[in-house]
C-alpha positions in Angstrom: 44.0 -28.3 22.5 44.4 -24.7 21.7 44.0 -25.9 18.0 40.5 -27.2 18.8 39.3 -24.3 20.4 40.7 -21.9 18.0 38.6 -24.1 15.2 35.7 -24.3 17.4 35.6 -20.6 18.0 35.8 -20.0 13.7 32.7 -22.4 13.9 30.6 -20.4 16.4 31.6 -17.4 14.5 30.7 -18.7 10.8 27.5 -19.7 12.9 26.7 -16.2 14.3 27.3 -14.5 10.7 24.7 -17.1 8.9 22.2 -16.2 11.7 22.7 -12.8 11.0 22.4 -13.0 7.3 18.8 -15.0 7.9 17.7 -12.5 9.8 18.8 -9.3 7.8 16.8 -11.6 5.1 14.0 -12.0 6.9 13.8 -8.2 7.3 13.6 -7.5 3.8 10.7 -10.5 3.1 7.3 -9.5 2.9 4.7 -11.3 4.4 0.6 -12.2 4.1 -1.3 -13.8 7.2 -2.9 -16.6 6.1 -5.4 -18.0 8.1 -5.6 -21.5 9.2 -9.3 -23.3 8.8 -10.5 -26.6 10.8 -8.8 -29.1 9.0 -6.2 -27.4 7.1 -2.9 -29.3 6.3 0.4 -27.5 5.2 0.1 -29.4 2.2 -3.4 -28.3 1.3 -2.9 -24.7 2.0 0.7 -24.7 0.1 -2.1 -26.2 -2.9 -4.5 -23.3 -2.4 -2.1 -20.4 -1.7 1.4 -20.9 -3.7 2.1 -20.4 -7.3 4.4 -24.0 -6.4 3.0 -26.1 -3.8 6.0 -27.7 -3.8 7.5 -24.8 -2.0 5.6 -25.9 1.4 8.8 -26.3 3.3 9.6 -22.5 3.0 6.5 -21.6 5.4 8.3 -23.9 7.6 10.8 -21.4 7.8 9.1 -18.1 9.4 6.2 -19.9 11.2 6.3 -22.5 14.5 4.0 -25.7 13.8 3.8 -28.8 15.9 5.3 -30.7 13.2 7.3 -30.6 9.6 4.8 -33.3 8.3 2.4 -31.6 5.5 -0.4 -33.8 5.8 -1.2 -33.3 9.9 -4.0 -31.1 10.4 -2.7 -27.9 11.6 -4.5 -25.6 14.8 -5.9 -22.5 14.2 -3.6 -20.2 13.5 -2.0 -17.0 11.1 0.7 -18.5 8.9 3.2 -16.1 7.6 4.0 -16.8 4.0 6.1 -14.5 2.0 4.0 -12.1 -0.7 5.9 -13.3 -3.1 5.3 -17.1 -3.4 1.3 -16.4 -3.4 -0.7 -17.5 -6.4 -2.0 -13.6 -7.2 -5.8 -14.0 -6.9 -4.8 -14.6 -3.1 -2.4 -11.4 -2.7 -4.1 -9.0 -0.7 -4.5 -5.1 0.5 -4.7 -4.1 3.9 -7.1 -1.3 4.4 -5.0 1.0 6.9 -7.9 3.6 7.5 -10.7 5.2 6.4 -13.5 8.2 7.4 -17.0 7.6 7.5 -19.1 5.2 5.3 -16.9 3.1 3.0 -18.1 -0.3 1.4 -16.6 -3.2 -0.4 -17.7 -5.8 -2.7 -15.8 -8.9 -3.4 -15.1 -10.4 -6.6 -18.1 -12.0 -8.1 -20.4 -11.0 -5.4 -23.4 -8.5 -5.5 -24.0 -7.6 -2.2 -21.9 -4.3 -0.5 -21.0 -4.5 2.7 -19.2 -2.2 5.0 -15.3 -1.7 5.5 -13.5 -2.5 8.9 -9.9 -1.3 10.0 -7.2 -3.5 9.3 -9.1 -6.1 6.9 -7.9 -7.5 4.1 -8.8 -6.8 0.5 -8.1 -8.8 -2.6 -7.7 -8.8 -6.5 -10.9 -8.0 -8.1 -12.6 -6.6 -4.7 -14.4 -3.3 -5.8 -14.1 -0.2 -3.1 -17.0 2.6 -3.1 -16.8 5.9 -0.9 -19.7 8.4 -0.5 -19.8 12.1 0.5 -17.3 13.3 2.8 -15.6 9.4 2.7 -12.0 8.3 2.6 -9.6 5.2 2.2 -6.2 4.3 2.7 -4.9 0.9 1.4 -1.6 -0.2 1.0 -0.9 -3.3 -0.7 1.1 -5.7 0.2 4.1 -5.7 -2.7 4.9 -1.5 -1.4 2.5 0.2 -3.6 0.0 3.3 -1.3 -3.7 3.9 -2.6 -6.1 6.7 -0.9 -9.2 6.9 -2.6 -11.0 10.3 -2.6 -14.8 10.9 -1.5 -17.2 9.9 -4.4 -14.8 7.3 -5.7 -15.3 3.4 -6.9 -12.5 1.4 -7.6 -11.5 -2.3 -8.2 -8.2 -3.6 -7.1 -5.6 -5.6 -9.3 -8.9 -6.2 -11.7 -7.7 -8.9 -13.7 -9.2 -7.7 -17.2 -6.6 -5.1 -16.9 -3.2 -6.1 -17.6 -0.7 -5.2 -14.9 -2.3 -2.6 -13.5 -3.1 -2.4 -9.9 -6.0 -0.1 -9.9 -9.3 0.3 -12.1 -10.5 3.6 -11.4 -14.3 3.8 -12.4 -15.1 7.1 -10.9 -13.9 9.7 -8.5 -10.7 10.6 -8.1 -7.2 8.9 -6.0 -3.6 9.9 -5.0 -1.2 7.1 -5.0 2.4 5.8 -4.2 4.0 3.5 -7.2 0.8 2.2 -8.2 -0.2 1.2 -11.6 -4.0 3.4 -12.7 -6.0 2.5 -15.7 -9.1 4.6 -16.3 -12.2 4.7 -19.2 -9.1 6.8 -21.3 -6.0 6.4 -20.0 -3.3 4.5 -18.6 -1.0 6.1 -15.7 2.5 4.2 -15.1 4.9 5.5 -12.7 8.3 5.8 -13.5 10.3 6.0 -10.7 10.5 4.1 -7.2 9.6 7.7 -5.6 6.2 8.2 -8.2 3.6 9.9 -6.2 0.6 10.8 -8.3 -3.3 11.5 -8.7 -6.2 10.8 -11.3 -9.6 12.2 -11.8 -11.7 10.8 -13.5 -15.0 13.8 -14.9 -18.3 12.9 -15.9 -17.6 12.9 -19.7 -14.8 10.1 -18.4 -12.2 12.6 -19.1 -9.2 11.3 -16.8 -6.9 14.2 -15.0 -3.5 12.8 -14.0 -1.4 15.2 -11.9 2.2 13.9 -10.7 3.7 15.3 -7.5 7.0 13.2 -6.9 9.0 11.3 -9.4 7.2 10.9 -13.1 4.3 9.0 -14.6 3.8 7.6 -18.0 0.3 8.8 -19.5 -0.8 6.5 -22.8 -4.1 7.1 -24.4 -5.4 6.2 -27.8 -1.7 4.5 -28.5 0.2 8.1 -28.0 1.9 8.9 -24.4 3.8 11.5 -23.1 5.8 11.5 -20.0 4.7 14.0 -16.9 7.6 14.9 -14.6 6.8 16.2 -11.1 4.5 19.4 -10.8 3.0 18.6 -14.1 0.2 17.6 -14.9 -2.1 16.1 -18.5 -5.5 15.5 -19.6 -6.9 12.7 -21.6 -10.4 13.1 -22.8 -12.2 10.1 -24.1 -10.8 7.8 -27.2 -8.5 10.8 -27.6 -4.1 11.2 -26.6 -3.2 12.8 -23.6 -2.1 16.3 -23.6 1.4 18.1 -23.3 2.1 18.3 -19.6 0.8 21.5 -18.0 2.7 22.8 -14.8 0.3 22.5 -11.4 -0.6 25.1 -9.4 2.5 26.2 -6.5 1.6 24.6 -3.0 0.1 27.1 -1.0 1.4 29.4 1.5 -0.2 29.0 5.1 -0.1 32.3 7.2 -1.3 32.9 10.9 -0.4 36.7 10.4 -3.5 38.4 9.3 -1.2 41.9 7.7 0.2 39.3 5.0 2.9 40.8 3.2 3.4 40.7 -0.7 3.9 37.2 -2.3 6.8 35.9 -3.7 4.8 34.4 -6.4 1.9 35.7 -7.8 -0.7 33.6 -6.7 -2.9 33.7 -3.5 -2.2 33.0 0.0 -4.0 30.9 2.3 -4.6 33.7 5.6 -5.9 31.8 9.0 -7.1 33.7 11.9 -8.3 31.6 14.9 -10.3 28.9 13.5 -11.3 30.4 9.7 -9.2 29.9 6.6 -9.7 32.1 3.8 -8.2 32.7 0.5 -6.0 36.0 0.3 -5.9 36.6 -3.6 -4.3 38.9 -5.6 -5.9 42.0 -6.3 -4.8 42.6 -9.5 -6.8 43.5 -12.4 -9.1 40.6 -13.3 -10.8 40.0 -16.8 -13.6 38.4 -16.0 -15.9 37.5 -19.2 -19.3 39.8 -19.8 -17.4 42.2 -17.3 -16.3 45.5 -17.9 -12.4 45.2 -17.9 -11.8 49.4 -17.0 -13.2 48.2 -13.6 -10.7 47.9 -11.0 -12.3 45.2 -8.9 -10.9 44.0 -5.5 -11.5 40.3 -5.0 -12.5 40.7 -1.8 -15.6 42.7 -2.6 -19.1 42.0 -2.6 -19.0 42.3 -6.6 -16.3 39.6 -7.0 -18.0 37.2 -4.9 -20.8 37.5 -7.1 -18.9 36.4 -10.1 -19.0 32.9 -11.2 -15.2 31.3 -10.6 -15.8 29.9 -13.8 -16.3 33.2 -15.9 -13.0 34.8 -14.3 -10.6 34.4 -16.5 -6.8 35.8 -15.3 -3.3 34.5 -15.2 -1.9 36.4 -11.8 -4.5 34.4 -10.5 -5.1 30.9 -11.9 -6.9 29.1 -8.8 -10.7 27.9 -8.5 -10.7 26.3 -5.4 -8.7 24.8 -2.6 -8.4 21.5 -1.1 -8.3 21.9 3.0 -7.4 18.1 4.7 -7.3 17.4 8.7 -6.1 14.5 10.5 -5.2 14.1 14.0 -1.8 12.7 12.9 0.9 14.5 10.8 0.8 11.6 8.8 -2.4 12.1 7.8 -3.4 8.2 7.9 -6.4 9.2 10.2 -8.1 12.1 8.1 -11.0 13.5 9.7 -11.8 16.4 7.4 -11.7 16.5 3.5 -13.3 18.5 1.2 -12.8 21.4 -1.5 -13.8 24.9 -1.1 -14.5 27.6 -3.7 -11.3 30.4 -3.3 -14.0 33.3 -2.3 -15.6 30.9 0.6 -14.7 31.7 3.7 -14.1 28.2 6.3 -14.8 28.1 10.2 -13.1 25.0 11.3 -15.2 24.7 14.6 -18.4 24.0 12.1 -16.7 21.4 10.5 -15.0 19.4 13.4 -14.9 19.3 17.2 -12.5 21.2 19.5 -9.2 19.8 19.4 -5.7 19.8 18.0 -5.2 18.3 14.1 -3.1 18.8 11.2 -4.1 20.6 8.4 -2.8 20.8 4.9 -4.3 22.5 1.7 -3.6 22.4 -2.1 -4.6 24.6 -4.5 -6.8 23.2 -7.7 -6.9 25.4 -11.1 -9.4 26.7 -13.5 -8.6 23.2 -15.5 -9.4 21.0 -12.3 -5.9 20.2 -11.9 -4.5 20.1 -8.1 -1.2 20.9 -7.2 0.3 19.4 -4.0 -0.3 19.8 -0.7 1.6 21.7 1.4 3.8 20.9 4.5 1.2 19.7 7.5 1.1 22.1 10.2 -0.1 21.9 13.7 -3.2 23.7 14.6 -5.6 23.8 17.6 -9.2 24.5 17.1 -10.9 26.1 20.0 
């Protein structure tokens, strides 16, 4: 007797660990919804969705249907089928947010139409954002995509080998994802890859890398840009020697800033403006006289072109200010770049309110360094 129990107990155990095993598993698998139409069988969604229709019986694993029989017309319902058994035409993005007007166009279509939260997107669907616009898509194999105002952009176009973006304007900022341009080709190299690409007028394509390292190849040349690099690729022409970004800014609330560590300028807010504390060193600005001692916080200075000042103590153009009522910044409700001599009032740019705010700094090449931590701030 006590040699039954003890062999029944091992059983119950041995069952236990494989349950626990199928569920850690499960954890790991990633899954599309697949929606169920009137009169859809297993078997004729398994023939429309799989790479292997033959592979039916593993939906029969994560989902609960009335019955294991393929051909039985199934209710309307979401299947759950694992990412990684779908034929790739079907593999889709989720579009996780996005600010103001945003519009999509599906493959083969000619019509635009406007985004909605949560909806899926698919190879070949072309993204567009306007002025002051924004979009955050993940996809469903990992990869992060958040496409910049001004932008257009097909996903997983299928012209382009293994890449997971087309960018054909604008600029984005992305997790692990695969970027082809008009003149260049941006791979990342590492798990951790966080980078973003510009793309100019003259299709000149600006690839700056702020985690990990991306592979840049243009023109059948490459180089490889580690973190807080960056390179530019002009048009039928290689990519350039990695140039270092500009430093992440520093944020101060005290309005008697003290002296830099670096030598580059500070980011100064009192109340609800944000201003650009630069250095005042002596600038050498072209068609200037360089004897003059000019402060950059004068009237003179501000009448100066950014472009014609020419200085290393103090390499930045412009800066990038973001808001977002999360620290995550997955609902951004403010974006846009700023000249360093203009002055910002945040309660004429968004309502009262607590956010988070972060701010890059982007140089006289139109490179942008990365942002810096997100800090909470109320605007009153």
């Amino acid at each position: 007797m006590k040699r039954k129990i003890k062999m029944a107990s091992r059983y119950f155990s041995l069952i236990i660990f494989f349950c626990l095993v199928m569920l850690a598993y499960a954890s790991k698998v990633k899954f599309q919804d697949v929606r169920v139409m009137p009169g859809d069988t297993l078997w004729g969604i398994s023939n429309k969705y799989l790479k292997d229709p033959r592979r039916w019986p593993e939906i029969l694993k994560y989902n609960k249907l009335p019955s294991n029989n393929p051909s039985i017309a199934l209710p309307g319902m979401i299947l759950k089928v694992p990412v990684k058994l779908i034929k790739e035409e079907y593999r889709a993005a989720k579009l996780i947010s996005y600010s103001n007007r945003v519009l999509f166009r599906r493959r083969s279509a000619a019509a635009w139409k406007d985004v909605f939260k949560n909806m899926d997107l698919y190879k070949d669907d072309t993204i567009r954002t306007g002025n002051d616009s924004l979009a955050n898509i993940r996809f469903y194999t990992g990869e992060r995509l958040n496409i910049y105002p001004n932008s257009m952009a097909v996903l997983r176009p299928p012209r382009k080998k293994d890449a997971d973006v087309h960018l054909l304007s604008g600029g984005v900022r992305t997790e692990r994802a695969t970027v082809v341009t008009a003149s260049a080709k941006i791979i990342p190299k590492t798990r951790n890859t966080e980078f973003g690409a510009m793309v100019k007028d003259d299709l000149t394509t600006l690839v700056q890398v702020y985690k990990g390292k991306a592979q840049v190849e243009a023109a059948g040349k490459s180089v490889t840009v580690p973190a807080g690099f960056a390179s530019e690729v002009k048009f039928e022409r290689p990519p350039s020697a990695p140039v270092k970004l500009p430093p992440s800014p520093e944020l101060s609330f005290n309005p008697k800033l003290k002296k830099s560590s670096v030598n580059v300028p500070k980011v100064r807010m009192k109340g609800s403006r944000i201003s650009v504390k630069v250095s005042r060193n002596r600038l050498k600005p072209k068609n200037v006289n360089t004897n003059v001692n000019m402060n950059l916080d004068s009237k003179e200075m501000k009448s100066l072109k950014v472009k014609d000042v020419i200085t290393i103590p103090n390499p930045v153009q412009a800066y990038h200010i973001q808001l977002a009522k999360d620290p995550n910044f997955a609902n951004i409700v403010y974006d846009k770049k700023h000249d360093v001599f203009e002055e910002v009032d945040l309660r004429e740019m968004v309502p009262k309110g607590v956010y988070w705010i972060r701010i890059s700094y982007i140089d006289l090449l139109g490179f942008e360094g990365k942002f810096n931590k997100p800090t909470r701030i109320t605007v009153k």
